[in-house]
C-alpha positions as a LaTeX table, in Angstrom:
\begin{tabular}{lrrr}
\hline
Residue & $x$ (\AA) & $y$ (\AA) & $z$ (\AA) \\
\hline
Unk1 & $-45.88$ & $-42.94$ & $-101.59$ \\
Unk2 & $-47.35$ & $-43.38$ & $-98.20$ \\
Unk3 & $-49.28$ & $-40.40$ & $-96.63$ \\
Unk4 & $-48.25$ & $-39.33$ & $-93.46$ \\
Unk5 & $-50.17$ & $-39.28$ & $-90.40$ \\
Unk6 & $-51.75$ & $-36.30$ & $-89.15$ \\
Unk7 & $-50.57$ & $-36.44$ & $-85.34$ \\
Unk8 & $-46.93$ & $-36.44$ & $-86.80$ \\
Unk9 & $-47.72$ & $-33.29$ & $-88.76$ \\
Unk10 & $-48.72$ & $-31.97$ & $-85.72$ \\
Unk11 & $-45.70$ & $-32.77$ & $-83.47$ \\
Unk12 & $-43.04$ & $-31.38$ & $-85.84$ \\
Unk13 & $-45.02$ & $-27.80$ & $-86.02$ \\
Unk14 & $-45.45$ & $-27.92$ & $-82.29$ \\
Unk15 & $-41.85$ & $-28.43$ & $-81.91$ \\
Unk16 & $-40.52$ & $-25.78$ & $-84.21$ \\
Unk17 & $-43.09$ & $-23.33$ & $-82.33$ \\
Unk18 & $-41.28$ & $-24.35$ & $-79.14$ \\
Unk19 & $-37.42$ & $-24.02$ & $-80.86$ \\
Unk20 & $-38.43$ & $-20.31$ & $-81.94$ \\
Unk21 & $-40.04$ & $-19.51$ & $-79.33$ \\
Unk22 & $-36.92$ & $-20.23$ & $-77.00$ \\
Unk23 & $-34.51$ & $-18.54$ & $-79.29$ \\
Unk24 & $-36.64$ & $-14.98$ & $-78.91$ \\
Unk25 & $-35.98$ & $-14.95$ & $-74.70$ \\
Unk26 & $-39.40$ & $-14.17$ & $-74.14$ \\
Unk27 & $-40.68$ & $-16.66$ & $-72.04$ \\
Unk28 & $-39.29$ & $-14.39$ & $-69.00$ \\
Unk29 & $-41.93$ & $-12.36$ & $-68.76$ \\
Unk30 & $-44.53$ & $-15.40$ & $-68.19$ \\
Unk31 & $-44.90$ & $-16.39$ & $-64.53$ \\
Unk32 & $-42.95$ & $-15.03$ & $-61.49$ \\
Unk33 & $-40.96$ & $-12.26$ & $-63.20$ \\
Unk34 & $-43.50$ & $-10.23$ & $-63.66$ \\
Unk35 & $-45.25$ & $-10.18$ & $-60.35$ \\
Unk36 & $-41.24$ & $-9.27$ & $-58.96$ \\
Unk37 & $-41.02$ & $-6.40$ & $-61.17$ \\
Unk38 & $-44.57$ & $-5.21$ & $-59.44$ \\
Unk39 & $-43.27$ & $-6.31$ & $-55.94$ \\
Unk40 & $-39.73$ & $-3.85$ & $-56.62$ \\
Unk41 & $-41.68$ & $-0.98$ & $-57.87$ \\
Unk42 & $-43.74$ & $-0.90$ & $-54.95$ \\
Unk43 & $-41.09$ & $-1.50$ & $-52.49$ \\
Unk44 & $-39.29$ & 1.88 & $-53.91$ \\
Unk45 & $-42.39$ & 3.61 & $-53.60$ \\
Unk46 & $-42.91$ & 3.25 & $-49.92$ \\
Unk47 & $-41.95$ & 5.37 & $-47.37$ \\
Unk48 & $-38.74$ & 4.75 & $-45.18$ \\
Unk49 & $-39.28$ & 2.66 & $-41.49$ \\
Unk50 & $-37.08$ & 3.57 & $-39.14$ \\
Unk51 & $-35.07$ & 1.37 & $-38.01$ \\
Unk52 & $-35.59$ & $-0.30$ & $-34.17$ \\
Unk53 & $-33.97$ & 0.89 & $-30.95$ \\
Unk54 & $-31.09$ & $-1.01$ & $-29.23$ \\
Unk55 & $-31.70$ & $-1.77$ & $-25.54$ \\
Unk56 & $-29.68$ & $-1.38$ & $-23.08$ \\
Unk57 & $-29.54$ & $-2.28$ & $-19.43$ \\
Unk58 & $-29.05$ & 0.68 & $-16.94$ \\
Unk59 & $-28.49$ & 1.07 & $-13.39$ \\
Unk60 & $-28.47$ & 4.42 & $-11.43$ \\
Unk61 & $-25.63$ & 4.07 & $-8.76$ \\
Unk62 & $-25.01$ & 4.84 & $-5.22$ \\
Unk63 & $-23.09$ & 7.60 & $-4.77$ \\
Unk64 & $-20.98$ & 7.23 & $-1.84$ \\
Unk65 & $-18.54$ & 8.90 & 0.15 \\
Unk66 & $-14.78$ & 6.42 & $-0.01$ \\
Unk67 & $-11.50$ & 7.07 & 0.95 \\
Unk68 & $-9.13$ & 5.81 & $-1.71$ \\
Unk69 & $-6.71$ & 3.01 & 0.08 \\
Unk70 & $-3.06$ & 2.79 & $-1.09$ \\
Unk71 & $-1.57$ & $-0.46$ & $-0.71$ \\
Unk72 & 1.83 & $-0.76$ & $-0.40$ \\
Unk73 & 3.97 & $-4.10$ & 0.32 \\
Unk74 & 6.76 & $-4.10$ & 3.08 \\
Unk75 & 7.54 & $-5.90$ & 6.58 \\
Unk76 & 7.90 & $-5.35$ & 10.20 \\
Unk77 & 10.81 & $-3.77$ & 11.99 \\
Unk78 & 11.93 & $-3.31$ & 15.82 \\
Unk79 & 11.29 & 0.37 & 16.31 \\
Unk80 & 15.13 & 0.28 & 18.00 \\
Unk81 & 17.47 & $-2.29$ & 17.24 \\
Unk82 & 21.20 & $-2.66$ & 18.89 \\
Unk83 & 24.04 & $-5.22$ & 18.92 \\
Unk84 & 25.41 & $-4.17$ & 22.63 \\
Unk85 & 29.47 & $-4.64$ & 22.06 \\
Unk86 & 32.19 & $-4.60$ & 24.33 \\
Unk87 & 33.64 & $-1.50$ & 25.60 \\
Unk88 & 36.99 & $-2.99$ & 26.71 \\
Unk89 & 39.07 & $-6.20$ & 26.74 \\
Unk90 & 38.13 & $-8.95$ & 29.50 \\
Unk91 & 36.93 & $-12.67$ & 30.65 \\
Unk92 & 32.95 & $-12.33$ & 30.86 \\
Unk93 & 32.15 & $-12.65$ & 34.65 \\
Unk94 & 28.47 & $-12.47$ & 34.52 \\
Unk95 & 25.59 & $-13.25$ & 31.86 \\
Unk96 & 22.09 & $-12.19$ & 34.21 \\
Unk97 & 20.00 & $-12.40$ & 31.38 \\
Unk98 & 18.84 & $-15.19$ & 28.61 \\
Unk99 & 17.37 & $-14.88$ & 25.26 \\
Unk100 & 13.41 & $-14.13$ & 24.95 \\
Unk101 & 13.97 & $-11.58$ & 28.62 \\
Unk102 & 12.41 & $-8.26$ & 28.78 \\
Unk103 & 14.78 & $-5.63$ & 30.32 \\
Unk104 & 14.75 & $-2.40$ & 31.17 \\
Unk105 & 16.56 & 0.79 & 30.41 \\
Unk106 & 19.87 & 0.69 & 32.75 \\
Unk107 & 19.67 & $-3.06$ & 33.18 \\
Unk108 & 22.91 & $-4.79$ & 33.94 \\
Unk109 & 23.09 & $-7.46$ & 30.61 \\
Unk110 & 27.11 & $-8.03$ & 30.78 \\
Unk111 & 29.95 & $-7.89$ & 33.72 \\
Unk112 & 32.85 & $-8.16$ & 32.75 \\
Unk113 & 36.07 & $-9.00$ & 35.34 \\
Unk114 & 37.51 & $-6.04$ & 37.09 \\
Unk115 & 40.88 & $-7.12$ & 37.86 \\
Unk116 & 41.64 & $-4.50$ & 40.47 \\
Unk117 & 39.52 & $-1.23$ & 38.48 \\
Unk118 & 36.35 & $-1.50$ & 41.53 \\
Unk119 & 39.61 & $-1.19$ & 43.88 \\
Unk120 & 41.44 & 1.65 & 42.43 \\
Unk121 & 37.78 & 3.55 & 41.93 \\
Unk122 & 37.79 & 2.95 & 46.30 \\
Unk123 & 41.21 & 4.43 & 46.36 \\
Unk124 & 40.92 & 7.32 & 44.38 \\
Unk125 & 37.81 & 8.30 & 46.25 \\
Unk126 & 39.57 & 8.37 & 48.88 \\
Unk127 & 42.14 & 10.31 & 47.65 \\
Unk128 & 39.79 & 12.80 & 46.38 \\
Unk129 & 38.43 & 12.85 & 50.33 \\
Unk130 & 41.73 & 13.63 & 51.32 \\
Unk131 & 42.41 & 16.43 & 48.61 \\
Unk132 & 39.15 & 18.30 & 49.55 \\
Unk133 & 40.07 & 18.27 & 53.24 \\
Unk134 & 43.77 & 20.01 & 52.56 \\
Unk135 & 41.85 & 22.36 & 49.98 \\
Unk136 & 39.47 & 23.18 & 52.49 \\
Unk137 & 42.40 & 23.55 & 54.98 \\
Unk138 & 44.14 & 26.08 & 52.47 \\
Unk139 & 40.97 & 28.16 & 52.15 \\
Unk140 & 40.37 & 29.00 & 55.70 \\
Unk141 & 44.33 & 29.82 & 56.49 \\
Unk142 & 44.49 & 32.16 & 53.28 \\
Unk143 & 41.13 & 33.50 & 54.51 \\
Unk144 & 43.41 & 34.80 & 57.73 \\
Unk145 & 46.47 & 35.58 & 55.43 \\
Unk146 & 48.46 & 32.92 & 57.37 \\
Unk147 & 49.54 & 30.98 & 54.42 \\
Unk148 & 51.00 & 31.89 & 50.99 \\
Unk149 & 48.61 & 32.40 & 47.71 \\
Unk150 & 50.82 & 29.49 & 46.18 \\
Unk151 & 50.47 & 27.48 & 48.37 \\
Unk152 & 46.36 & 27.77 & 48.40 \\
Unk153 & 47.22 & 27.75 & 44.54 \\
Unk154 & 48.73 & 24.00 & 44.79 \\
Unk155 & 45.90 & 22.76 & 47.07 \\
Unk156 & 43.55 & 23.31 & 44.51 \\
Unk157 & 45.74 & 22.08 & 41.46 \\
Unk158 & 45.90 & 18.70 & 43.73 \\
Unk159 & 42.00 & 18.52 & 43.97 \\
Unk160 & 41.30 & 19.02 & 40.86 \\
Unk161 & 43.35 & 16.40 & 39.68 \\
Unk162 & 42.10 & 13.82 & 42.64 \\
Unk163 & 38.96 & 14.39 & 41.11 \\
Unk164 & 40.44 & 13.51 & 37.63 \\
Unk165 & 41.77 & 10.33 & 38.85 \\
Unk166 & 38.75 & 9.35 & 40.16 \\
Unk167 & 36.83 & 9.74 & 37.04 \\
Unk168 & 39.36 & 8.02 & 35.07 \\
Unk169 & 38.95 & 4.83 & 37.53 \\
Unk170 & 35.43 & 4.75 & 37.66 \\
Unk171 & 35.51 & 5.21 & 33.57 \\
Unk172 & 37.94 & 1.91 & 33.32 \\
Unk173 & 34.72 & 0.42 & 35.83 \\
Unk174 & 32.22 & 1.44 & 33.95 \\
Unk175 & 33.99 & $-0.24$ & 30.70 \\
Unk176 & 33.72 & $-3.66$ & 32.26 \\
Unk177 & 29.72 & $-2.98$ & 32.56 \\
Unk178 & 27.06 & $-3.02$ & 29.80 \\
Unk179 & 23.52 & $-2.01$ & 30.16 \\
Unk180 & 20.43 & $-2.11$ & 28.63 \\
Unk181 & 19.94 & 1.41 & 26.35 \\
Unk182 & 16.53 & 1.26 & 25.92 \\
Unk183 & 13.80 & $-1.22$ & 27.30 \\
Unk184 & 13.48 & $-4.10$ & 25.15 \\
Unk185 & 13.56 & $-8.22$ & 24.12 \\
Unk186 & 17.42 & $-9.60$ & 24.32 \\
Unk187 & 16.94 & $-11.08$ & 20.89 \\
Unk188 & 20.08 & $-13.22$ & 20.81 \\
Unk189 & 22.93 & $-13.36$ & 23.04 \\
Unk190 & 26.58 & $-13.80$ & 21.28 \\
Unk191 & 29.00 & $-14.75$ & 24.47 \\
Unk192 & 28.99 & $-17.50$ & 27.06 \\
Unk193 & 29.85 & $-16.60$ & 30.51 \\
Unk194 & 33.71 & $-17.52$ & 31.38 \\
Unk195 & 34.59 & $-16.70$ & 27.57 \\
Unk196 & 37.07 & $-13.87$ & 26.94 \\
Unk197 & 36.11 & $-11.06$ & 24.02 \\
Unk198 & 38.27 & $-8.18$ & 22.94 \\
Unk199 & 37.19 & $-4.64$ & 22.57 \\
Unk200 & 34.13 & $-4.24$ & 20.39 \\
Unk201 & 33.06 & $-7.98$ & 20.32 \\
Unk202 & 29.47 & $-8.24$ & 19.99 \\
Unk203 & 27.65 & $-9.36$ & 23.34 \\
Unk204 & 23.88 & $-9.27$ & 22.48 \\
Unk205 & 21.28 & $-8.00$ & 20.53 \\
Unk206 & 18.07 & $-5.83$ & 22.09 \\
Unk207 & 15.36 & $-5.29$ & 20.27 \\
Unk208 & 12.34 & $-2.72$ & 21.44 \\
Unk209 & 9.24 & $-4.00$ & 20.10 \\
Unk210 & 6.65 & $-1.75$ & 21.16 \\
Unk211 & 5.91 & 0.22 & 18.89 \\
Unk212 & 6.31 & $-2.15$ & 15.78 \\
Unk213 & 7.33 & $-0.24$ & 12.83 \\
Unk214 & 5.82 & $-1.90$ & 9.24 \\
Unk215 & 7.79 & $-0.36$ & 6.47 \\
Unk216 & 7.09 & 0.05 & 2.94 \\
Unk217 & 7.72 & 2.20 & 0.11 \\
Unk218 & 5.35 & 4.18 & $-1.96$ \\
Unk219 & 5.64 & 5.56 & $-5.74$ \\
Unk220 & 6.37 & 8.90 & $-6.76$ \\
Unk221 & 3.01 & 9.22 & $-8.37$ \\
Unk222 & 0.90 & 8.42 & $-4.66$ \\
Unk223 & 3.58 & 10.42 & $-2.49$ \\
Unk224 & 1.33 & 13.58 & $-2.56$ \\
Unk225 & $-1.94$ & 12.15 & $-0.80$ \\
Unk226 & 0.47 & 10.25 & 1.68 \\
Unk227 & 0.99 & 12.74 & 4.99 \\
Unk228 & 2.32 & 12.03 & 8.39 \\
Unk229 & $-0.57$ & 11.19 & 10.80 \\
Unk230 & $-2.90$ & 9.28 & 7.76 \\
Unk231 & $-4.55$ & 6.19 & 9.14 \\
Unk232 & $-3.13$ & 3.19 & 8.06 \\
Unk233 & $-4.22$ & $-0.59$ & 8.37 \\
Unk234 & $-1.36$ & $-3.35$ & 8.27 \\
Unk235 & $-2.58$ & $-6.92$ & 7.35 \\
Unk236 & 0.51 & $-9.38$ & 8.67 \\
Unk237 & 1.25 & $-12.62$ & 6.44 \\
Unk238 & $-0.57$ & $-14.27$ & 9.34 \\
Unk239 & $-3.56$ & $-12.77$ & 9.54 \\
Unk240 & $-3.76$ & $-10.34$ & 11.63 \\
Unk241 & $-5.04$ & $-6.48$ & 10.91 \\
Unk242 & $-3.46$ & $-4.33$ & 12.82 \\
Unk243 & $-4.47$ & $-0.22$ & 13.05 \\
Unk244 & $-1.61$ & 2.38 & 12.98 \\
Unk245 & $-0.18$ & 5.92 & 12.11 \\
Unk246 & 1.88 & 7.30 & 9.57 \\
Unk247 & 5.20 & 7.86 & 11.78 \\
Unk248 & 7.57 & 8.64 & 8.87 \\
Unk249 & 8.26 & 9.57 & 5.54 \\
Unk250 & 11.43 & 9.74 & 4.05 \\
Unk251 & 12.08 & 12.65 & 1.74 \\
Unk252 & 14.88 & 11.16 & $-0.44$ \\
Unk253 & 13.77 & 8.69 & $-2.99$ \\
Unk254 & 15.33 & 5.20 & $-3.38$ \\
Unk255 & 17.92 & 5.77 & $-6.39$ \\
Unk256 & 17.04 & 1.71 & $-7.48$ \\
Unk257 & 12.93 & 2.22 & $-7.20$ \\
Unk258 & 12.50 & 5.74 & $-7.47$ \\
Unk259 & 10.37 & 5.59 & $-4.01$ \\
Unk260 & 10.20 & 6.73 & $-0.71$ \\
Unk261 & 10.04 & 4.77 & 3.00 \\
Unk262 & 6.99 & 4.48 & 4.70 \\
Unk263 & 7.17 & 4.18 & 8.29 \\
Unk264 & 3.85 & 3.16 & 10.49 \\
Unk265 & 3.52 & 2.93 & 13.89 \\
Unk266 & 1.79 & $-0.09$ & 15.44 \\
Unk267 & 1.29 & $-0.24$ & 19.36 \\
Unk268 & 2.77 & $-3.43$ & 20.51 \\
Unk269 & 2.53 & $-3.54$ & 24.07 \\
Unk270 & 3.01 & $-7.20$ & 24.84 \\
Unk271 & 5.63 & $-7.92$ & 21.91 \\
Unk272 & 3.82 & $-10.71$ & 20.18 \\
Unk273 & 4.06 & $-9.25$ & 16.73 \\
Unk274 & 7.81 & $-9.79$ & 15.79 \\
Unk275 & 10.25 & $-7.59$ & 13.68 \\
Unk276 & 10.66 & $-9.26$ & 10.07 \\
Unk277 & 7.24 & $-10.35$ & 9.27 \\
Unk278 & 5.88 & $-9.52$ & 5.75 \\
Unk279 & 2.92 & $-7.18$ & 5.66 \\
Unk280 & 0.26 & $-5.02$ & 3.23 \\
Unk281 & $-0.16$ & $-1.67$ & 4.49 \\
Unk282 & $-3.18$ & 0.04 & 3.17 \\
Unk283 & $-2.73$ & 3.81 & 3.79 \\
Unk284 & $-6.53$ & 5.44 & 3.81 \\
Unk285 & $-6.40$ & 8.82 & 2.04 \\
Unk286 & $-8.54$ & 11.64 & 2.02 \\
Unk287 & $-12.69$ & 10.83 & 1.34 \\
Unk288 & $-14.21$ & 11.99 & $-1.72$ \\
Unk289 & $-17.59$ & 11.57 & $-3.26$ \\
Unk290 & $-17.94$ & 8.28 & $-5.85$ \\
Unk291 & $-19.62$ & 6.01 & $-7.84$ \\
Unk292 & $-19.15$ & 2.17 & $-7.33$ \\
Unk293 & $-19.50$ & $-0.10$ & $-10.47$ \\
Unk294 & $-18.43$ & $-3.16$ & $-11.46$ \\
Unk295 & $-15.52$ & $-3.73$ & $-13.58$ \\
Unk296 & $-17.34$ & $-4.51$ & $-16.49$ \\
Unk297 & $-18.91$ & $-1.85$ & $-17.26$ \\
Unk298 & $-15.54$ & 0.39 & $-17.97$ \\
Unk299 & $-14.79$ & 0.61 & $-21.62$ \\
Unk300 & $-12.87$ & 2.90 & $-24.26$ \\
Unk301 & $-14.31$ & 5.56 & $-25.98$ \\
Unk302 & $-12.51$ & 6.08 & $-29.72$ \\
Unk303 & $-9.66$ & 7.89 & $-28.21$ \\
Unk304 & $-8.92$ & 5.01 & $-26.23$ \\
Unk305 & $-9.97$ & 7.40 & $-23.37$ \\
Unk306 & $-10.91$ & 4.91 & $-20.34$ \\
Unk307 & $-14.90$ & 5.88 & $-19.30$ \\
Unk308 & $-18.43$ & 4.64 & $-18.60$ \\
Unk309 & $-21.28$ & 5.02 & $-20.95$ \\
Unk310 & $-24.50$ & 6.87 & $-19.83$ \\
Unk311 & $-27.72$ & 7.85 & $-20.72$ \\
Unk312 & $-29.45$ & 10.44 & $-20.16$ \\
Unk313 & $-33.28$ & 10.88 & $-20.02$ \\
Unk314 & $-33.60$ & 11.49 & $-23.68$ \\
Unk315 & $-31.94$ & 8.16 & $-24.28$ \\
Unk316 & $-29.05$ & 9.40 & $-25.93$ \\
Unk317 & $-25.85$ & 7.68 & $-25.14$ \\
Unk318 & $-23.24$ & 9.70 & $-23.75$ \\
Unk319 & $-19.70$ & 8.64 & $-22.92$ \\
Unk320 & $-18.15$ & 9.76 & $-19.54$ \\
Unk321 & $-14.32$ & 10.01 & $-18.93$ \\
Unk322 & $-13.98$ & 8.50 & $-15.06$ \\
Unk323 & $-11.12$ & 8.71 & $-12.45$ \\
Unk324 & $-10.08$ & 5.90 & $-10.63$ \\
Unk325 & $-10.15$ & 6.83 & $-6.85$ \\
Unk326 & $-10.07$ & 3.06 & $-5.63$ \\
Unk327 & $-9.98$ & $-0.55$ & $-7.19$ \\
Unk328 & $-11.40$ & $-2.92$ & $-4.26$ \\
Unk329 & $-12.20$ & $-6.73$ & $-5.02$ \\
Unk330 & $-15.98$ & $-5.29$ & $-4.16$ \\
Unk331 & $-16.23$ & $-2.87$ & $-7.16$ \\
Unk332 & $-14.52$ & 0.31 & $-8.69$ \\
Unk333 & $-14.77$ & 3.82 & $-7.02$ \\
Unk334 & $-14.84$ & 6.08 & $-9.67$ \\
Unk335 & $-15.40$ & 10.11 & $-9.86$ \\
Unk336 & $-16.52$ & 12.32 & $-12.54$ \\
Unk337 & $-19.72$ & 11.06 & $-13.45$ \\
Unk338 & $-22.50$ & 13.23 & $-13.15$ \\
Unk339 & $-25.27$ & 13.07 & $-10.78$ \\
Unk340 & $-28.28$ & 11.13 & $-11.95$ \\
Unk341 & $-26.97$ & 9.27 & $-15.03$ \\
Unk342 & $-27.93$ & 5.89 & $-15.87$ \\
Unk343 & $-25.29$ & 4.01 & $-16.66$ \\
Unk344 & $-24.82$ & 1.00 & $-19.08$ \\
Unk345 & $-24.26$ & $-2.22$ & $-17.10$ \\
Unk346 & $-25.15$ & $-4.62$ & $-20.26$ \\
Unk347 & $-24.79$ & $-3.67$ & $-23.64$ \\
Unk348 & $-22.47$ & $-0.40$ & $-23.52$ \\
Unk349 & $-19.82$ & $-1.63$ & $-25.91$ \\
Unk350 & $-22.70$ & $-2.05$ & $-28.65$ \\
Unk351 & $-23.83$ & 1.62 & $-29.30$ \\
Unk352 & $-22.38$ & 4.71 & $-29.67$ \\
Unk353 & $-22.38$ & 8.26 & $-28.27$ \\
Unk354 & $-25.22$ & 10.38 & $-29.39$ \\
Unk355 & $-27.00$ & 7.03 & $-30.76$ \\
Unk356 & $-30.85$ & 6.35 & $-29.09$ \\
Unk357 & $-31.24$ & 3.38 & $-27.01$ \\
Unk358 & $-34.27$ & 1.96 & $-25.29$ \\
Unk359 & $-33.70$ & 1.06 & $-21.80$ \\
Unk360 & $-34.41$ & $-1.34$ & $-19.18$ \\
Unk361 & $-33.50$ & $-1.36$ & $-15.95$ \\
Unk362 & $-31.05$ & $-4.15$ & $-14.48$ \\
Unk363 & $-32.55$ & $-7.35$ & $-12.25$ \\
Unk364 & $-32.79$ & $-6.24$ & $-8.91$ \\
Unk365 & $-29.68$ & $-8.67$ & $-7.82$ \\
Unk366 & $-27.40$ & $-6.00$ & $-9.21$ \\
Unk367 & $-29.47$ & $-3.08$ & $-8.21$ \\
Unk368 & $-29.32$ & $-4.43$ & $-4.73$ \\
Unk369 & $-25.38$ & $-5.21$ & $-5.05$ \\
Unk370 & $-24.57$ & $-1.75$ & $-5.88$ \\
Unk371 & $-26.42$ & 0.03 & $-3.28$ \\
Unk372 & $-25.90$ & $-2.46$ & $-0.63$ \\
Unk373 & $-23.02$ & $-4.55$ & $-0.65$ \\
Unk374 & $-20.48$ & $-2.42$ & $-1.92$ \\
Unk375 & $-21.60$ & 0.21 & $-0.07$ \\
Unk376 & $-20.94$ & $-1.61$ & 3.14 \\
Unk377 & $-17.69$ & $-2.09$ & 2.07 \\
Unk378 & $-17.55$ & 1.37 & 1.49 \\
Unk379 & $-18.19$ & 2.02 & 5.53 \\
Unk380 & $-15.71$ & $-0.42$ & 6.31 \\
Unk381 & $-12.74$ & 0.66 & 4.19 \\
Unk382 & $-12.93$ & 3.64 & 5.82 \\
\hline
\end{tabular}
């Protein structure tokens, strides 16, 4: 039998040394598992860091002195409009005006024909002439007791009804005139001169322009801070910006909208700004002190309560409950924030209240754009 070989002796032992000693699970402990077992024990052992601040950016705002501006939608109206119609039957005899003409109150605008009423107003003058002569006749002889009392009696039964018959004929006249009611534009004119119209056909249409009226209608929830006499500014669809007063406001709501009229007046002296013409009217209420802040910085608290968040000079976070006094495209008016709070401008929707922040103020562009442009706006809106 051959021997065998030393080195194979060897390599079977070495292997059954390596077979047992993988079965045990020991090999573990040889390497990096020990020196992690160290590392976690010393870990647990350590005292607590805190944890690092959040930072916020901050901004201490302008407080400013705005009058909230309602803006309400509407249009232009004539401050008198009238559709002159004809008092009695007849063939149009003279048209003195055109369309586009300014009159003035007691302007003739229609004659009609008289057929024979400027005649019988001559003859019942002159009737009434006579009647007052035979009264005055009868009042001198019963005076002297040289006529009867009945007869004085009849004189004056006879002028009293000259007098009637004179102010029917000039009545019938009068019918076959029209003039202007008020001064104003003839807006449109409805007849042609020679044309014949029956009672109550419409002749023209005056308009009086100055003042303009601009109408709208505000909610039930804004009617309180609206008063007779506010100031009111009236941007026209073309452009213009016109200043007025609150002339009217109606005192039965609008049973569709649940609102009320708005009536401003506008001087107008030359006319140029015509009835019809769609319009924003921006009433300016009473001025309060507030804050002016960009949109962005609103948020919710957990109550869904709308608000800023603050901090104070502890740099705790604080959330602040705001009223909306004005939303301009410049910034947000807002009261109810105390004086002196820095308020989040970056990073508000991140923490929460009572939580420390670090802070850092915001870049100078916004700084400046808080306390300078919006509060020029702020001058100007009022």
């Amino acid at each position: 039998m051959a021997k065998v070989k030393f080195h194979k002796i060897a390599a079977v032992v070495v292997l059954a040394a390596t077979a047992a000693w993988i079965a045990t699970g020991e090999f573990s402990s040889v390497g990096s598992a020990k020196p992690d077992l160290e590392t976690a024990q010393a870990a647990s052992e350590a005292p607590e860091r805190p944890a690092a601040l959040k930072t916020v950016q901050v901004v201490v705002p302008p407080r400013l002195e705005h009058a909230r501006t309602i803006r309400i939608s509407g249009q232009t109206r004539a401050d008198k409009s009238t559709i002159l119609a004809a008092r009695t039957a007849g063939i149009i005899e003279e048209l003195p005006v055109s369309e586009g003409d300014y009159v003035e109150k007691g302007d003739l605008i229609v004659r009609l024909e008289a057929e024979g009423k400027e005649a019988a107003v001559e003859s019942a003058r002159q009737a009434l002439a006579q009647r007052e002569a035979e009264a005055a006749a009868a009042e001198r002889l019963a005076s002297s007791g040289n006529i009867a009392s009945l007869q004085l009696d009849a004189s004056r039964a006879a002028l009293a009804s000259a007098r009637s018959a004179l102010e029917q004929a000039q009545a019938d006249y009068d019918r076959t005139l029209m003039h202007a009611p008020f001064p104003g534009i003839i807006d449109e004119i409805h007849v042609e001169e020679g044309s014949a119209v029956m009672q109550g056909a419409e002749l023209a249409t005056l308009l009086k322009l100055d003042p303009i009226i601009a109408t709208g209608h505000v909610g039930e929830r804004d009617l309180a801070e609206v008063e007779v006499g506010n100031t009111a500014k009236v941007h026209l669809i073309s452009g213009q910006t016109l200043d007025g007063k609150i002339r009217h406001i109606s005192r039965a709501a609008s049973p569709e909208t649940r609102t009320y009229r708005v009536d401003v007046h506008i001087p107008n002296p030359e006319g140029d700004i015509p009835a019809g013409m769609t319009a924003e009217i921006s009433v300016i209420t009473q001025t309060v002190e507030t804050v002016a802040l960009p949109r962005s910085v609103v948020t919710l608290n957990d109550d869904g309560e709308l608000g800023v968040r603050g901090v104070d000079k502890a740099g705790r976070v604080h959330f602040y409950p705001i009223d909306i006094v004005d939303d301009t495209p410049e910034a947000l008016y807002l009261a109810g924030i105390p004086t002196g709070i820095s308020i989040i401008v970056a990073g508000q929707d991140f923490v929460s209240d009572g939580e420390l922040v670090s802070t850092e103020e915001a870049d100078a562009s916004a700084s400046k754009a808080l306390a300078g442009d919006i509060g020029r706006a702020s001058q100007q809106g009022r």
